[in-house]
Biopython code that builds the backbone (N, CA, C, O; Angstrom):
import numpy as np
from Bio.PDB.StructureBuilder import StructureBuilder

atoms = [
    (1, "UNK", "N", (38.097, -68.607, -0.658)),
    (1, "UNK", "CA", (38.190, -68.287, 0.748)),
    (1, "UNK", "C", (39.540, -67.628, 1.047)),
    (1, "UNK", "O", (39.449, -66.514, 1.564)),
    (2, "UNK", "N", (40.474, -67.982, 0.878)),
    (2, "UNK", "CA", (41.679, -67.539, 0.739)),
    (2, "UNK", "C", (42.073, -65.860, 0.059)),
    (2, "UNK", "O", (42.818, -64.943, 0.406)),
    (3, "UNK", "N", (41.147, -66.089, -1.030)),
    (3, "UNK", "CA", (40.979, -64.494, -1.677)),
    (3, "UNK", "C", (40.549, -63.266, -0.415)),
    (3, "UNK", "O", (41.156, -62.319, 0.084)),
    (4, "UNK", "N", (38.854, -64.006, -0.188)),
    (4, "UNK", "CA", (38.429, -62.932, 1.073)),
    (4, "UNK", "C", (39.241, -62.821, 2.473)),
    (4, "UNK", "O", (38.747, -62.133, 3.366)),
    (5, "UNK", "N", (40.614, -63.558, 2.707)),
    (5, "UNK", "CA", (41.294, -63.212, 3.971)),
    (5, "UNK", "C", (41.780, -62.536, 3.126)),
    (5, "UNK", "O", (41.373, -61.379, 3.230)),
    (6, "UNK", "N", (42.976, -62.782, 1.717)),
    (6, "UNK", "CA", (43.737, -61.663, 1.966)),
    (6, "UNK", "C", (43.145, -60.584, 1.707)),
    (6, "UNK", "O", (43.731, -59.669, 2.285)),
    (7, "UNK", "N", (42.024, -60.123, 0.958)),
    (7, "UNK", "CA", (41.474, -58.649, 0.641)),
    (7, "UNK", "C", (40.573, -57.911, 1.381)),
    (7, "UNK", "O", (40.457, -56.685, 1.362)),
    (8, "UNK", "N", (39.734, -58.962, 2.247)),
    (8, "UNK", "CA", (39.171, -58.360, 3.370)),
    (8, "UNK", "C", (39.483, -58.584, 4.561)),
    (8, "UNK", "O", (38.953, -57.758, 5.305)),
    (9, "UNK", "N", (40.278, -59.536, 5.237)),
    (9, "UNK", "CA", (40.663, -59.963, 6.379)),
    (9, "UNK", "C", (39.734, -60.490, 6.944)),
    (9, "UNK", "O", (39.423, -60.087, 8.065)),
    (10, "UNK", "N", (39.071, -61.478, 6.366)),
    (10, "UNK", "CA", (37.563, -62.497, 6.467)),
    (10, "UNK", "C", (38.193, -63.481, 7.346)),
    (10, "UNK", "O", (39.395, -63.598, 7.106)),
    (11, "UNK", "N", (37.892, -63.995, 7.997)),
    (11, "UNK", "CA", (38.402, -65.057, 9.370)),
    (11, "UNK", "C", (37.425, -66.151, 8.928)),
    (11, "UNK", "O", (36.276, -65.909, 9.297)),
    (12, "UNK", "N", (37.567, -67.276, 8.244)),
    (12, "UNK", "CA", (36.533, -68.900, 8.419)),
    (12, "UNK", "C", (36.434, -68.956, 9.466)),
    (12, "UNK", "O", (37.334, -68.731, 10.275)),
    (13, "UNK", "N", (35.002, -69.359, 9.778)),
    (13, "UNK", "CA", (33.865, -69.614, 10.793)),
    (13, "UNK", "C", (33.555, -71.250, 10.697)),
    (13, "UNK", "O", (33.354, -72.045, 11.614)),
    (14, "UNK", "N", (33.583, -71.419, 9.561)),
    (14, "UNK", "CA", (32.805, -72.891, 9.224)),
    (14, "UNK", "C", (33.246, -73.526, 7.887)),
    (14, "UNK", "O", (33.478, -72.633, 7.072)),
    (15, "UNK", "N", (33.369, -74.310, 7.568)),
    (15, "UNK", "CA", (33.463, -74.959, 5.954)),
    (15, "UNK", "C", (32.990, -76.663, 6.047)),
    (15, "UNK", "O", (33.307, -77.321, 7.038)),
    (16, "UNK", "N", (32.539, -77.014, 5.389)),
    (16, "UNK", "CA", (31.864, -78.545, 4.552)),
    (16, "UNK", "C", (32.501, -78.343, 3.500)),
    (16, "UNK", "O", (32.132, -77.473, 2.710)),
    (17, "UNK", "N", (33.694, -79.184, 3.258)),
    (17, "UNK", "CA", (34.067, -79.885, 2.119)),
    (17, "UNK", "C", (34.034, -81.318, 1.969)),
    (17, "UNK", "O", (34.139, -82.155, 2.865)),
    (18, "UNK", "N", (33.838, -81.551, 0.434)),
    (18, "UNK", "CA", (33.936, -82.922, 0.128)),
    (18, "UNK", "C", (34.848, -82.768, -0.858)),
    (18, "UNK", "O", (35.225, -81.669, -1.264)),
    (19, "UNK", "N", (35.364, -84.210, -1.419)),
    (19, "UNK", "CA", (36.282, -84.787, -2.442)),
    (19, "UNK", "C", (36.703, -83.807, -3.152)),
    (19, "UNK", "O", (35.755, -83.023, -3.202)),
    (20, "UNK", "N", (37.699, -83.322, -3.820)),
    (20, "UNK", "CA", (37.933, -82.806, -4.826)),
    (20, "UNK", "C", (37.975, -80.512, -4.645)),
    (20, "UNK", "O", (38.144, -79.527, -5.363)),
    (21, "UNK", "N", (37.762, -80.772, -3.580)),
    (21, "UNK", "CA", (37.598, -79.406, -3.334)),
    (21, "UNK", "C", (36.338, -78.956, -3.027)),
    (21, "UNK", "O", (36.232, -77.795, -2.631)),
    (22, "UNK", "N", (35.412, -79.611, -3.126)),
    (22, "UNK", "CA", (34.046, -78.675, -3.212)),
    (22, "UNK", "C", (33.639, -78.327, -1.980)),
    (22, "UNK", "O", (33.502, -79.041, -0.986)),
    (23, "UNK", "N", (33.453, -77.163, -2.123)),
    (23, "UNK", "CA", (32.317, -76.736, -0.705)),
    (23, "UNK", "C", (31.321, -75.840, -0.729)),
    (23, "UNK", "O", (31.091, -74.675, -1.052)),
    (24, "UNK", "N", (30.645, -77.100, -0.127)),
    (24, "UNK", "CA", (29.207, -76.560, -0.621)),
    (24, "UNK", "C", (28.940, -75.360, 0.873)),
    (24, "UNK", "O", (27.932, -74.736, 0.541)),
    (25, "UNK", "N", (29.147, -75.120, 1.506)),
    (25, "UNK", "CA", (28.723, -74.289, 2.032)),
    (25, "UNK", "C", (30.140, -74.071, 3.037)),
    (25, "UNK", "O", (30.864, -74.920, 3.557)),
    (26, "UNK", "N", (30.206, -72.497, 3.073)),
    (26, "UNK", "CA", (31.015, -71.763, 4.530)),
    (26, "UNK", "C", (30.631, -70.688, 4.254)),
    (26, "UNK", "O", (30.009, -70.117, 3.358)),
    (27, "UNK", "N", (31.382, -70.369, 5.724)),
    (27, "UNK", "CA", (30.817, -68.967, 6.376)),
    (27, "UNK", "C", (32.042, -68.702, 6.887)),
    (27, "UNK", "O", (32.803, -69.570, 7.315)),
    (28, "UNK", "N", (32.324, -67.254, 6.854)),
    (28, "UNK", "CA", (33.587, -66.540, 7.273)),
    (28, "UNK", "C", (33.031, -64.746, 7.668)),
    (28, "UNK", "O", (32.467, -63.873, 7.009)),
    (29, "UNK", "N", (33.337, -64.801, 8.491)),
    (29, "UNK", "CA", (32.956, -63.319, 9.425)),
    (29, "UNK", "C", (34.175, -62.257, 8.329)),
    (29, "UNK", "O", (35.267, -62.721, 8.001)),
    (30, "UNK", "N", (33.712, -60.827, 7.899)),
    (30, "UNK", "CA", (34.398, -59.525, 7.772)),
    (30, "UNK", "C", (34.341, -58.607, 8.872)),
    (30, "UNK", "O", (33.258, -58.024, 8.913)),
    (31, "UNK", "N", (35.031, -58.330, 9.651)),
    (31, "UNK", "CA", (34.568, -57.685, 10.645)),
    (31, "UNK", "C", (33.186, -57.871, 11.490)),
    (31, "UNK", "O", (33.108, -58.942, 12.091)),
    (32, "UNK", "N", (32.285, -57.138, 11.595)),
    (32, "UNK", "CA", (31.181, -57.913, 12.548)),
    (32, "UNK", "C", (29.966, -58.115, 11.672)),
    (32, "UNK", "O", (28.833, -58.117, 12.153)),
    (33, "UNK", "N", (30.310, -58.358, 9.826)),
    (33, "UNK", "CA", (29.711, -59.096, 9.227)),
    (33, "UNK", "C", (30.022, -60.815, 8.981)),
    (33, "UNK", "O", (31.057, -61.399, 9.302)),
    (34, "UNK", "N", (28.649, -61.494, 8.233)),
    (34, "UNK", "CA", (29.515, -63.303, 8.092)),
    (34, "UNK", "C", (28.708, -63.372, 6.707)),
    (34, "UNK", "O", (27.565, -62.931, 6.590)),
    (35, "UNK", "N", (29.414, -63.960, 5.701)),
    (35, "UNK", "CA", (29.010, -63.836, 4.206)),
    (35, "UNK", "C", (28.765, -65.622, 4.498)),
    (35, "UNK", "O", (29.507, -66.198, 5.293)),
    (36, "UNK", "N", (28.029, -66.121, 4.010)),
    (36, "UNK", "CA", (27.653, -67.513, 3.616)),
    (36, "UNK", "C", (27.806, -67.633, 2.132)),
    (36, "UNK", "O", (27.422, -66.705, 1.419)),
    (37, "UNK", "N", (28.458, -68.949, 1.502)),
    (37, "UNK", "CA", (28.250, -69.368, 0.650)),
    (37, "UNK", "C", (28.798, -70.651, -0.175)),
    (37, "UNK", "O", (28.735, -71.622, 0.579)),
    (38, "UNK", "N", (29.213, -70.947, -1.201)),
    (38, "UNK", "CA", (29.337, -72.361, -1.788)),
    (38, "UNK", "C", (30.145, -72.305, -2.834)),
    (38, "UNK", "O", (30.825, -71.279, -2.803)),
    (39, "UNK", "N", (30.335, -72.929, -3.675)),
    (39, "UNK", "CA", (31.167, -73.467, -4.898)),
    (39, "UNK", "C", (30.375, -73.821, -5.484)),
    (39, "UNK", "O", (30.885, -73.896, -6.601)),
    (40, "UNK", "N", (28.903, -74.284, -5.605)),
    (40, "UNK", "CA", (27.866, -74.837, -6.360)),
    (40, "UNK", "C", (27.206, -73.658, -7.276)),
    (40, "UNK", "O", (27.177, -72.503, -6.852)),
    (41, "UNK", "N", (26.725, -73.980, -8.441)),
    (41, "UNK", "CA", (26.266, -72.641, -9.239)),
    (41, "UNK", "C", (24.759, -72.366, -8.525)),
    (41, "UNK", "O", (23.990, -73.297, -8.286)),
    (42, "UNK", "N", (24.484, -71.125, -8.256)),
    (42, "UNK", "CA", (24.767, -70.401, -9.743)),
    (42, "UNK", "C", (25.962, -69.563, -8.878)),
    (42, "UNK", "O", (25.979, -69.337, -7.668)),
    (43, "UNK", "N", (26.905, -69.197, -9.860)),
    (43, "UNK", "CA", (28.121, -68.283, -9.574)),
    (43, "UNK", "C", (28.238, -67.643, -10.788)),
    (43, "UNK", "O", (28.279, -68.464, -11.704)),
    (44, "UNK", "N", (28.300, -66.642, -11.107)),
    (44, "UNK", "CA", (29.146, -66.023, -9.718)),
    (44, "UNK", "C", (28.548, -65.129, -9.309)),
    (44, "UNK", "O", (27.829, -64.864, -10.272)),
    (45, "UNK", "N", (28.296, -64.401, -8.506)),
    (45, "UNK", "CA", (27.184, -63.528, -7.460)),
    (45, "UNK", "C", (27.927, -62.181, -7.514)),
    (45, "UNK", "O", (28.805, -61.855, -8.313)),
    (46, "UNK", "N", (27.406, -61.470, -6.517)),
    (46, "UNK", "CA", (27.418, -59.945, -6.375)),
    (46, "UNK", "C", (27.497, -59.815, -4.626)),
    (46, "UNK", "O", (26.832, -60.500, -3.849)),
    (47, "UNK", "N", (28.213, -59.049, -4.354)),
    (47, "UNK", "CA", (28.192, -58.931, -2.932)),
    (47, "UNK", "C", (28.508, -57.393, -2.254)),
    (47, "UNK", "O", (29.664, -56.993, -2.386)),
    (48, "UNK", "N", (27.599, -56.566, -1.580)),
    (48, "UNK", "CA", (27.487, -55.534, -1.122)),
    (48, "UNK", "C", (28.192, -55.569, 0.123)),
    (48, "UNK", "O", (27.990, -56.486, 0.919)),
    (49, "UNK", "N", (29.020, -54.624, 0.362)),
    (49, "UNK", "CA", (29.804, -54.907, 2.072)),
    (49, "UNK", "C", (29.799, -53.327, 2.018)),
    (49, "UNK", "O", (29.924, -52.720, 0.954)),
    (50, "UNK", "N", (29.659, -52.763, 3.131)),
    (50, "UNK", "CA", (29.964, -51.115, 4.228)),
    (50, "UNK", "C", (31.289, -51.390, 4.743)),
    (50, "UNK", "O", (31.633, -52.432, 5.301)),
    (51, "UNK", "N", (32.240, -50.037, 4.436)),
    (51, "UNK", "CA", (33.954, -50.606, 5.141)),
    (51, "UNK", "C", (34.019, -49.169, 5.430)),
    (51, "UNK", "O", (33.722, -48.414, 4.504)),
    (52, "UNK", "N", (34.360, -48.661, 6.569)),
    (52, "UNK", "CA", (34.660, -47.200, 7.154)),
    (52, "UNK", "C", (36.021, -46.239, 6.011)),
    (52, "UNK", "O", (36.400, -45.071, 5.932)),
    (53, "UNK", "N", (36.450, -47.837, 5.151)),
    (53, "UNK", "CA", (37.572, -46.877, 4.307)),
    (53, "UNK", "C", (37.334, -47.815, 3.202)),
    (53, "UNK", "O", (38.002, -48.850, 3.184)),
    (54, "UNK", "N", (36.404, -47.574, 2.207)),
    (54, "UNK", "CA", (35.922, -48.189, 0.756)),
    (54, "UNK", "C", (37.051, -47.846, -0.006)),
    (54, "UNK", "O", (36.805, -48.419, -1.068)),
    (55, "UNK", "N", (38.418, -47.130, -0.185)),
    (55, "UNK", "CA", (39.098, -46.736, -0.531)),
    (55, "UNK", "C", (40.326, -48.205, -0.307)),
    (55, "UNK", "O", (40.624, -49.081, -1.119)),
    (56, "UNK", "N", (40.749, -48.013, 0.930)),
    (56, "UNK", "CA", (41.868, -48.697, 1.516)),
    (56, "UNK", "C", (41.601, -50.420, 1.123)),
    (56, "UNK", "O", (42.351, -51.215, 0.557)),
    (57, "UNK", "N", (40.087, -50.614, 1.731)),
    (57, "UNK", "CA", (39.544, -51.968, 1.451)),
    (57, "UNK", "C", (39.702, -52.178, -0.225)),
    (57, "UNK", "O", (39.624, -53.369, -0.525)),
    (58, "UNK", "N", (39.887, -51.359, -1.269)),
    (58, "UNK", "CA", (39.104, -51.342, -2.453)),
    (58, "UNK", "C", (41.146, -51.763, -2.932)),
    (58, "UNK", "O", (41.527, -52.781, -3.510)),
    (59, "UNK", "N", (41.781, -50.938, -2.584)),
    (59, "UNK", "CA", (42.981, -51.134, -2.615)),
    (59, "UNK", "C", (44.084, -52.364, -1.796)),
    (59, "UNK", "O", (45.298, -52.458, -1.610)),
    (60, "UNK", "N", (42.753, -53.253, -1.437)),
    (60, "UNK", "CA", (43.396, -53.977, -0.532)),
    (60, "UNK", "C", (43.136, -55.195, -1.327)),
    (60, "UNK", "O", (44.043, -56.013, -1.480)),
    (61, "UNK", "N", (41.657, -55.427, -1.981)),
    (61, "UNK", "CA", (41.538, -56.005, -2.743)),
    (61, "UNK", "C", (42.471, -56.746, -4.255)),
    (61, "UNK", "O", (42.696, -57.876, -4.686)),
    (62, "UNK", "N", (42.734, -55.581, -4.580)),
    (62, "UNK", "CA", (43.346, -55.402, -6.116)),
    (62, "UNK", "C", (45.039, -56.432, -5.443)),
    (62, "UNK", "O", (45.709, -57.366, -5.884)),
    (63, "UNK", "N", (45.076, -55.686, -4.397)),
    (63, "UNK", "CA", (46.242, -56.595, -3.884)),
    (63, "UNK", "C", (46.629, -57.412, -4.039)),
    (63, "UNK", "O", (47.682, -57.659, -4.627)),
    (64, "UNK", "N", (45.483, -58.491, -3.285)),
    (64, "UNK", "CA", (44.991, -59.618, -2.938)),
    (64, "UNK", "C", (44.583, -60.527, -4.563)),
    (64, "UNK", "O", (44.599, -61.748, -4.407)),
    (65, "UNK", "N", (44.281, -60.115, -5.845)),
    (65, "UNK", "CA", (44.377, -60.856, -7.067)),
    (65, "UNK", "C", (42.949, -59.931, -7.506)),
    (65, "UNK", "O", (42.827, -59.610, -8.688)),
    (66, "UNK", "N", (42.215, -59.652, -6.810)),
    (66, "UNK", "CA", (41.098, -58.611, -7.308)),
    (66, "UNK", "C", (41.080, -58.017, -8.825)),
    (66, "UNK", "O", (42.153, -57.463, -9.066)),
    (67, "UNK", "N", (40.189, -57.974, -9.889)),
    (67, "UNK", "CA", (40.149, -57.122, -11.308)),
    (67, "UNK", "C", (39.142, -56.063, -10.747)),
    (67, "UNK", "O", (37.987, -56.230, -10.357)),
    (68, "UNK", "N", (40.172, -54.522, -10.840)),
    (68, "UNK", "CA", (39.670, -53.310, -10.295)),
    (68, "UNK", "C", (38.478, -53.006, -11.519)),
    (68, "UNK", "O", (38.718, -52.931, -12.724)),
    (69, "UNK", "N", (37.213, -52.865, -10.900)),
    (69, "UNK", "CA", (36.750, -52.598, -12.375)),
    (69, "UNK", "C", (35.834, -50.892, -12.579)),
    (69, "UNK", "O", (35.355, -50.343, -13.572)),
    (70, "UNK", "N", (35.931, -50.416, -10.854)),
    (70, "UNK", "CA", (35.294, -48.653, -10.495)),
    (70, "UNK", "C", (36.123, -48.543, -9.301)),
    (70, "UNK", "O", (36.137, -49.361, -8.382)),
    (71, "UNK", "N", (37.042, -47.121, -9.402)),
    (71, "UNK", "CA", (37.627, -47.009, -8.408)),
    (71, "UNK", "C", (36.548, -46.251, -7.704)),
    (71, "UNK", "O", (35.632, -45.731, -8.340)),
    (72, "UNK", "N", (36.665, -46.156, -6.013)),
    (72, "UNK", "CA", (35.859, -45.767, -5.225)),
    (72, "UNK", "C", (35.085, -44.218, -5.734)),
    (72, "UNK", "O", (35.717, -43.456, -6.466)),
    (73, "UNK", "N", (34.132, -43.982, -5.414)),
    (73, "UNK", "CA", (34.024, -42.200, -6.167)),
    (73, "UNK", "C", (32.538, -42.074, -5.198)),
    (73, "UNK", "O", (31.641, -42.880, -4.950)),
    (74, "UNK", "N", (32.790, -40.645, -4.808)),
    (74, "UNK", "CA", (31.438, -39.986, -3.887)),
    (74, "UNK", "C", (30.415, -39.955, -5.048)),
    (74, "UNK", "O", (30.700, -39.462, -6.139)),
    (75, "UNK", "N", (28.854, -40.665, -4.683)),
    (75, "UNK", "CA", (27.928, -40.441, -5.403)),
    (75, "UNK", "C", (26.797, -39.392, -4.716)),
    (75, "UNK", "O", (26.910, -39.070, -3.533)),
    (76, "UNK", "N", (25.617, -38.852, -5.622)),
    (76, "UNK", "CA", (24.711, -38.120, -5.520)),
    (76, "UNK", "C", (24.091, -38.614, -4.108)),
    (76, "UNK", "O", (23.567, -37.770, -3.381)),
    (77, "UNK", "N", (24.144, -39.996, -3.705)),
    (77, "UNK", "CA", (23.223, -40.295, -3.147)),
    (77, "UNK", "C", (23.844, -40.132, -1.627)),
    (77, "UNK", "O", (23.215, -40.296, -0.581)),
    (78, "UNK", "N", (25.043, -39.820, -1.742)),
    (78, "UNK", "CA", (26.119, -39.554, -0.346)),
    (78, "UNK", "C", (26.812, -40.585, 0.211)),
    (78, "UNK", "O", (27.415, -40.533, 1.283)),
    (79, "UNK", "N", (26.713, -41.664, -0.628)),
    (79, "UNK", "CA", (27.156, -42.751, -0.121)),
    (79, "UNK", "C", (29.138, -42.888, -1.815)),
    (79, "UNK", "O", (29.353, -42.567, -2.984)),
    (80, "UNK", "N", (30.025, -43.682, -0.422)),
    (80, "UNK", "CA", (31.369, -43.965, -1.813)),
    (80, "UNK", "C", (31.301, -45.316, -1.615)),
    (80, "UNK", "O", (31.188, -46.042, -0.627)),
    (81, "UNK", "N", (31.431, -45.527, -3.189)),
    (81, "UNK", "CA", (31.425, -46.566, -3.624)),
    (81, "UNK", "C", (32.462, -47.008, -4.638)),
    (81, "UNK", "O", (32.613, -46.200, -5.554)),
    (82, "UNK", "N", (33.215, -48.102, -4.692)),
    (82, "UNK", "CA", (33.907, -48.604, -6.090)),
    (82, "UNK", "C", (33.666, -50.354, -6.338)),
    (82, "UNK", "O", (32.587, -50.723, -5.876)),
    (83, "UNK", "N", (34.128, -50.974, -6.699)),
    (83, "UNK", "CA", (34.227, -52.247, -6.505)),
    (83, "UNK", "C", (35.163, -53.224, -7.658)),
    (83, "UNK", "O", (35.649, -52.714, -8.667)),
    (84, "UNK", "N", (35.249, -54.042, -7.469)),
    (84, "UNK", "CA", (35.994, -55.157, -8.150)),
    (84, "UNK", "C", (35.751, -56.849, -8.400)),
    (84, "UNK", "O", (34.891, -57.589, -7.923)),
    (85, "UNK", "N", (36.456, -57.029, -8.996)),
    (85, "UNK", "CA", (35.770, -58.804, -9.043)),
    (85, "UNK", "C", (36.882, -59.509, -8.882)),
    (85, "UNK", "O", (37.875, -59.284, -9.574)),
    (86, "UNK", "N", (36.849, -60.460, -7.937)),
    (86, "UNK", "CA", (37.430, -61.427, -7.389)),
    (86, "UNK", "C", (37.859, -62.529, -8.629)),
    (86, "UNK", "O", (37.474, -62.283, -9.772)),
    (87, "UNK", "N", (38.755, -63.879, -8.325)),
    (87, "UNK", "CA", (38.855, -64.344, -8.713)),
    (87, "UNK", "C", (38.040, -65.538, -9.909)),
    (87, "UNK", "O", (38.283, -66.192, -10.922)),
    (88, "UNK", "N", (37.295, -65.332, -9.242)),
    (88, "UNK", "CA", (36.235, -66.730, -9.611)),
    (88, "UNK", "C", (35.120, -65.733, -10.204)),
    (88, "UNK", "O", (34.135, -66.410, -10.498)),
    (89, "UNK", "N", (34.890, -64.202, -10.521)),
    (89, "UNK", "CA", (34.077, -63.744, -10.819)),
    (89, "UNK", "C", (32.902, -62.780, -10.297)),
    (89, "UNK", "O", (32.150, -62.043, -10.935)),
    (90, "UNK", "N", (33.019, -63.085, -8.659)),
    (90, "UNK", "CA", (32.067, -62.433, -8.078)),
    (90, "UNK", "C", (32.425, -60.954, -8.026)),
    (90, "UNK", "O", (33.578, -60.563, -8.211)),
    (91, "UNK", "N", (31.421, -60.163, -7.774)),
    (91, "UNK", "CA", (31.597, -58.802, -7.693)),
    (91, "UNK", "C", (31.338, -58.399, -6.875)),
    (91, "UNK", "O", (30.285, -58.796, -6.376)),
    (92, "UNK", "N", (32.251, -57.157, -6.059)),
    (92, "UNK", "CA", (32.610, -56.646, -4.670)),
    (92, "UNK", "C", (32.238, -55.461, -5.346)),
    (92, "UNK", "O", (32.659, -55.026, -6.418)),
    (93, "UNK", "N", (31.156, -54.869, -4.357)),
    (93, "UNK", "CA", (30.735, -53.447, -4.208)),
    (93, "UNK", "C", (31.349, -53.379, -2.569)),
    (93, "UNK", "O", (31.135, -54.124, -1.613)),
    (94, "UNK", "N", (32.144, -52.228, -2.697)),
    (94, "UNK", "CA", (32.691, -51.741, -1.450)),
    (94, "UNK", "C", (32.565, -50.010, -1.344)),
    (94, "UNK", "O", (32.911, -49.026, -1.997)),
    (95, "UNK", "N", (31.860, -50.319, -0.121)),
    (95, "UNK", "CA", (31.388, -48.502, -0.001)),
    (95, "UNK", "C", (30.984, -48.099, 1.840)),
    (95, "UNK", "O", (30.642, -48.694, 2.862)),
    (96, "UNK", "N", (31.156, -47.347, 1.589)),
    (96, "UNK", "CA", (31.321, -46.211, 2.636)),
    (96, "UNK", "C", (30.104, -45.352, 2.901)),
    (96, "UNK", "O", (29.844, -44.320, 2.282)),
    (97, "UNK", "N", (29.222, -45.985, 4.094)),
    (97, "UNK", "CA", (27.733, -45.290, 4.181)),
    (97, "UNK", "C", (27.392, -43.527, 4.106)),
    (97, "UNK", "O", (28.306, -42.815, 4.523)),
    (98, "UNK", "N", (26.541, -43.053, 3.763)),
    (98, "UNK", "CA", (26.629, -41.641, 3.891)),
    (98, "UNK", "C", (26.855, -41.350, 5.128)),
    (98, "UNK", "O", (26.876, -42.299, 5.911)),
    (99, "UNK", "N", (27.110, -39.830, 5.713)),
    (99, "UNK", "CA", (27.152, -39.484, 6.647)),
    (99, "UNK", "C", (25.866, -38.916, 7.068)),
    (99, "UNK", "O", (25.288, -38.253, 6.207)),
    (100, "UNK", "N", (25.287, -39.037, 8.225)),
    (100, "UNK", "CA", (23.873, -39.184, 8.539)),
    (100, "UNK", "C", (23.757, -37.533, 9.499)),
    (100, "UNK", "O", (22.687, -37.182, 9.996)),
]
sb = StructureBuilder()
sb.init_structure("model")
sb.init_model(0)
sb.init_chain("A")
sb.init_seg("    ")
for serial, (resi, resn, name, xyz) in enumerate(atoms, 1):
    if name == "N":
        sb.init_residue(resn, " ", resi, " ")
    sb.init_atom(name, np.array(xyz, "f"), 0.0, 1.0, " ", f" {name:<3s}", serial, name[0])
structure = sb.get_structure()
């Protein structure tokens, strides 16, 4: 949780913890998205987010403890995309919708 404030500026909404650290479930808003999730397996997941600057966000990440693993790059399909993996493993696709 701490990862997604500093790399996305994710604000906690909610958390259930018990003993020892675990939490099984929170929710934390990215802008006028809210990602749900847990500490319980299966982990580590994949997570798709839209950021008006997939670039800046992507570089904001790596910051924040992020392993850069595609820097952002315009694809065929008109949409930019790069992403990275967080601490614990999950993977951040961060991209930038086509222009319509």
């Amino acid at each position: 949780m701490a990862f997604l404030a500093r790399a996305f500026g994710a604000v906690e909404e909610t958390r259930a913890e018990q003993p020892g650290g675990v939490i099984p479930y929170a929710r934390m808003r990215i802008g006028d998205a809210k990602v749900e999730f847990g500490t319980h397996p299966p982990m580590p997941g994949s997570y798709f987010m839209y950021a008006a600057d997939p670039d800046a966000v992507y570089e904001q990440a790596i910051a924040a403890g992020a392993k850069p693993l595609s820097a952002p790059t315009d694809q065929p399909s008109g949409i930019r995309i790069g992403f990275v993996e967080d601490p614990v493993g999950n993977h951040w696709y961060i991209a930038r919708p086509r222009s319509t």
